[in-house]
C-alpha positions as a Markdown table, in Angstrom:
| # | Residue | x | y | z |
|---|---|---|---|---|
| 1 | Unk | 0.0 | 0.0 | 0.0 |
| 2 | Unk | 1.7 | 3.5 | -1.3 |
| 3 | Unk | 2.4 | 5.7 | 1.6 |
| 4 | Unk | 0.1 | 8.9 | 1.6 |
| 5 | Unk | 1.7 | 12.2 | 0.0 |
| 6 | Unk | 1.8 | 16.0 | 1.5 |
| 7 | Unk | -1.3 | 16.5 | 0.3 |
| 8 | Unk | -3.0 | 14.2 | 1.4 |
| 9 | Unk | -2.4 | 14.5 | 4.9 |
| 10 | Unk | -2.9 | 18.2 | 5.1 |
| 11 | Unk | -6.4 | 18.0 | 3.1 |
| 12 | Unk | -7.2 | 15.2 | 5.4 |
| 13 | Unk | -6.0 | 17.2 | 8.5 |
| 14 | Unk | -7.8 | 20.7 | 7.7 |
| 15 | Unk | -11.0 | 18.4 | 6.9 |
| 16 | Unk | -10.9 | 17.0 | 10.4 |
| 17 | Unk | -10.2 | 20.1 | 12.3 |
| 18 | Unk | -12.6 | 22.3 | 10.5 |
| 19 | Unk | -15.6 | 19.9 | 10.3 |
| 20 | Unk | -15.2 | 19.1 | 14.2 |
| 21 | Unk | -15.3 | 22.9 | 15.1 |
| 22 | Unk | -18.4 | 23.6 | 12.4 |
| 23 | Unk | -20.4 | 20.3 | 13.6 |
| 24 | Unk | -19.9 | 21.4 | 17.1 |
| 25 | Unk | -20.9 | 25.1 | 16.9 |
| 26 | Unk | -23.9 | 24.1 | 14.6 |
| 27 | Unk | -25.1 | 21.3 | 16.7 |
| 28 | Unk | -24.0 | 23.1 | 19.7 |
| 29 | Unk | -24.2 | 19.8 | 21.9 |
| 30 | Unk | -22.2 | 19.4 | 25.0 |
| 31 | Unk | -22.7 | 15.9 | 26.1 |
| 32 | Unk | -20.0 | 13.4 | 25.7 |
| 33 | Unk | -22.1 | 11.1 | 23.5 |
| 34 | Unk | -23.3 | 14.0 | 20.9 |
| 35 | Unk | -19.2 | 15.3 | 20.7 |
| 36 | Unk | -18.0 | 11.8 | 20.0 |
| 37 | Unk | -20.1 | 11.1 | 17.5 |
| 38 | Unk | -19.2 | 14.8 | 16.0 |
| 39 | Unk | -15.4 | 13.1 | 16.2 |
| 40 | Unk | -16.0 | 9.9 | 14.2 |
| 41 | Unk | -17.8 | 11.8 | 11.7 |
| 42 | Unk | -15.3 | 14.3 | 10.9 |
| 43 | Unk | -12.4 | 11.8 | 11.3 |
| 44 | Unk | -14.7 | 9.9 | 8.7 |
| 45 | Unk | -15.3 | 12.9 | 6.8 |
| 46 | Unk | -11.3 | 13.8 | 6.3 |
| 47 | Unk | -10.3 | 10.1 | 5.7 |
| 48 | Unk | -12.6 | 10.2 | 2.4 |
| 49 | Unk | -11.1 | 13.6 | 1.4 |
| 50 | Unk | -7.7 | 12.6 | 2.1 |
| 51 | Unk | -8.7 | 9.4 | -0.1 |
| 52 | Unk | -10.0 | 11.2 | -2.8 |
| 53 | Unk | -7.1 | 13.7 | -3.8 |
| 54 | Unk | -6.1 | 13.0 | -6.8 |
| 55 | Unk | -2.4 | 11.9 | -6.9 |
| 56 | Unk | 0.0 | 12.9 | -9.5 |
| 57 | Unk | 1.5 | 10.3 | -11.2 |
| 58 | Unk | 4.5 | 9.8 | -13.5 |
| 59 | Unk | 3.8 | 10.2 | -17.3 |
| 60 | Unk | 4.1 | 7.2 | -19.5 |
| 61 | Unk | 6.2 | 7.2 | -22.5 |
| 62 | Unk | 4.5 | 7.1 | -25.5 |
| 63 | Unk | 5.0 | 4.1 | -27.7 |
| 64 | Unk | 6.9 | 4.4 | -30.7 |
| 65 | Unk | 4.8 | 4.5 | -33.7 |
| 66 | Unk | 6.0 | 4.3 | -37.4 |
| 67 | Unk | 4.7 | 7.7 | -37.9 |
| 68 | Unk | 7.5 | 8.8 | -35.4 |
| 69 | Unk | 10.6 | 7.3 | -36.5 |
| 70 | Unk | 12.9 | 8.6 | -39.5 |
| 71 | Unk | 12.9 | 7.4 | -42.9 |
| 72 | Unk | 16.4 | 6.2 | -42.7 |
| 73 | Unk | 15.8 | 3.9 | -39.4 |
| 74 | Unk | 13.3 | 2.6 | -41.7 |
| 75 | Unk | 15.0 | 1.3 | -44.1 |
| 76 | Unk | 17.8 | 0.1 | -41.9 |
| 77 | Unk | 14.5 | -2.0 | -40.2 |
| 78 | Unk | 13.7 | -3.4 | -43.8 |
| 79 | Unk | 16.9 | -4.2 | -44.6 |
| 80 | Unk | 17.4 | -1.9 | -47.9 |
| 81 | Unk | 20.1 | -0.4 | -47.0 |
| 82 | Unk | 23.6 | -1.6 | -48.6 |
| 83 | Unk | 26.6 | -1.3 | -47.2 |
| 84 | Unk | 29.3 | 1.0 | -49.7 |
């Protein structure tokens, strides 16, 4: 399993600490039950953002096409070249 990058962690971090502090002073609840359940959900909350930032990835080459190459490595391919 790939370790998680930067990003991640911060998204998922800020997610956390700013949906705990907006679910508590919206649902303005004070017993212990109503602000653990305000904890699971945000920690639920920033482990599906920090899931779903993309990640950038290394670019493939492309594969050679016969388009691409030279005439000359052509021709060296097909064997019509002669030697002087």
């Amino acid at each position: 399993m790939p370790r998680p990058t930067a990003a991640q962690l911060a998204y998922g971090s800020c997610t956390v600490i700013l949906s705990t502090l907006a679910m508590l002073l919206l649902s303005q609840t004070s017993s212990p039950a109503g602000i653990a359940l305000v904890a699971v959900a945000a920690l639920a909350l920033g482990l599906l953002v920090a899931l779903t930032v993309p990640v950038r990835r290394a670019p493939r080459p492309a594969p050679a096409s016969a388009a691409a190459r030279p005439a000359a490595q052509e021709r060296v391919a097909a064997g019509s070249v002669t030697d002087n």
